[in-house]
N, C-alpha and C positions, 0 to 999 in steps of 0.2 A: 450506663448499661442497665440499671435496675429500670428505668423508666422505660426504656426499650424493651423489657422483659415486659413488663405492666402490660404496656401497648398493644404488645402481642399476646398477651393472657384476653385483655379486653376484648380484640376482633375474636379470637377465638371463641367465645363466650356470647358475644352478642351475636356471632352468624350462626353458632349451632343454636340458641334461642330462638333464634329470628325464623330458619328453617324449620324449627321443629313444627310452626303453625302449618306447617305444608301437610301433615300427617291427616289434619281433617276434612281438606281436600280431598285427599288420595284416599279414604276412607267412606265419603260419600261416595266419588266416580265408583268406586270398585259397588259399594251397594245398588247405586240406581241402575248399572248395570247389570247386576244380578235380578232386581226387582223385573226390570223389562223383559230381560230375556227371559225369566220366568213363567211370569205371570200374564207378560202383553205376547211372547213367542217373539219379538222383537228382537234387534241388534243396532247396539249404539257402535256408532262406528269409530268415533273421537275417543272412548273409555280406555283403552287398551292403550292408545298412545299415551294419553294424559297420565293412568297412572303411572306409566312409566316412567315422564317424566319428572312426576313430583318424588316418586319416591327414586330416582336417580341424584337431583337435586338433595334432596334430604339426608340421604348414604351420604352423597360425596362429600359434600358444604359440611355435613355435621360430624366429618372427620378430626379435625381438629378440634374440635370440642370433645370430643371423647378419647383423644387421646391425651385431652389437659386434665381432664376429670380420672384418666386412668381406667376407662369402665373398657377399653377396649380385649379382643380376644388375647387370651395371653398363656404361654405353656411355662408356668412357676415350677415345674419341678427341678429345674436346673440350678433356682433362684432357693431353693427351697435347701438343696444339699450344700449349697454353697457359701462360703462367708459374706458379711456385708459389702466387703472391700471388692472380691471376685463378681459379685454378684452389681455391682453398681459398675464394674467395667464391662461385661456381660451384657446391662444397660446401656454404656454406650456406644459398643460395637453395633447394637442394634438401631439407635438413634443415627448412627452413623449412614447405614446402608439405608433406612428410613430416607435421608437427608438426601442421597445420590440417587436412590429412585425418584424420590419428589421432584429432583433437576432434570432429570432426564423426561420425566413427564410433563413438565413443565417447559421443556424446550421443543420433544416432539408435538405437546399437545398444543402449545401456541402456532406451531408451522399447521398442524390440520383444521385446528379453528380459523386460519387465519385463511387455507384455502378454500373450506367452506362457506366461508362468508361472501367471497369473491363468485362463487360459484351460486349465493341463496339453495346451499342444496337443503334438498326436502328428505322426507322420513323412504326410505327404502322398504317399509314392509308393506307396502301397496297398498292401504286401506284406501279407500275413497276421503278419509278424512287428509290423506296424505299434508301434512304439517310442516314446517321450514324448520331443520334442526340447526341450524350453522350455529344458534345461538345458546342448545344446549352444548354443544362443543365445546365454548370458550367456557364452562364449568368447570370442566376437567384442568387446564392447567390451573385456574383458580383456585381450586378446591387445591392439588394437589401444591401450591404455594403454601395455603396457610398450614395444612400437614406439616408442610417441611417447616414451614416458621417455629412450628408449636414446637415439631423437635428438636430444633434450636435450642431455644427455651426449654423444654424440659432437660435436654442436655447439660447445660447450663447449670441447672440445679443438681443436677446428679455430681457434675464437678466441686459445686460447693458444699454438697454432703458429702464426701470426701474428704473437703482439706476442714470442714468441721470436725470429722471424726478423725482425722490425724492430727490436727491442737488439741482433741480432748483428749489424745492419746490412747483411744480407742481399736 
């Protein structure tokens, strides 16, 4: 179980690292298209898709990694009034429904990636750059896998910081 836990620490860890290099991508796109449109009265027609892309890419993939780090959005004041004990079950009610959305996206979003690809459909917001999405599609259930993995995993440990603080008799 521990090396299972590992394994799933490690993807989560090397994909939200791996994605974060997408930031500098979607950081020039978004400038050279301000630079153009400003300065030359130009319109890049690929910018608007592409950043979207990357920073779509970047949100999703680098969910599980922020939620292994903890750095995700979080409302602590329930966590705050509450004991350790309430408060770690509170944790996994949440990990729980975490878990059943991750599957449920992960099962519609395989059937849409999977129609899309069949299809090569392309971006629907008409640019001229018009781009083949089918492949950001299959993202989504991706991304929302390792989500659900990491909440596994975190899971996991909120269980064993429990029956830790009930041997310490805490």
């Amino acid at each position: 179980m521990e090396s299972l836990v590992r394994a799933i620490d490690a993807i989560s860890e090397y994909s939200g690292r791996a994605v974060s290099y997408l930031l500098l991508p979607l950081i020039l796109t978004i400038v050279y298209s301000v630079i153009v449109r400003y300065f030359f009265h130009d319109i890049v027609d690929w910018a608007f898709e592409m950043a979207l892309f990357a920073y779509g890419v970047l949100v999703m993939v680098g969910g599980a990694y922020t939620l292994k780090h903890k750095a995700h959005v979080r409302v602590d004041i329930l966590s705050y009034y509450l004991g350790r004990r309430s408060a770690c079950v509170l944790d996994l009610l949440s990990f729980a429904i975490v878990i059943v959305v991750c599957c449920i996206i992960v099962y519609l979003g395989t059937k849409a990636a999977y129609v899309s690809t069949l299809r090569l459909e392309r971006s629907s917001l008409q640019t001229p750059f018009n781009p083949q999405i089918w492949w950001y599609k299959w993202i989504i259930p991706f991304s929302a896998a390792l989500v659900g993995l990491q909440a596994i995993v975190e899971s996991i440990r909120t269980v064993h910081s429990l029956k830790s603080d009930e041997e310490a008799g805490r």
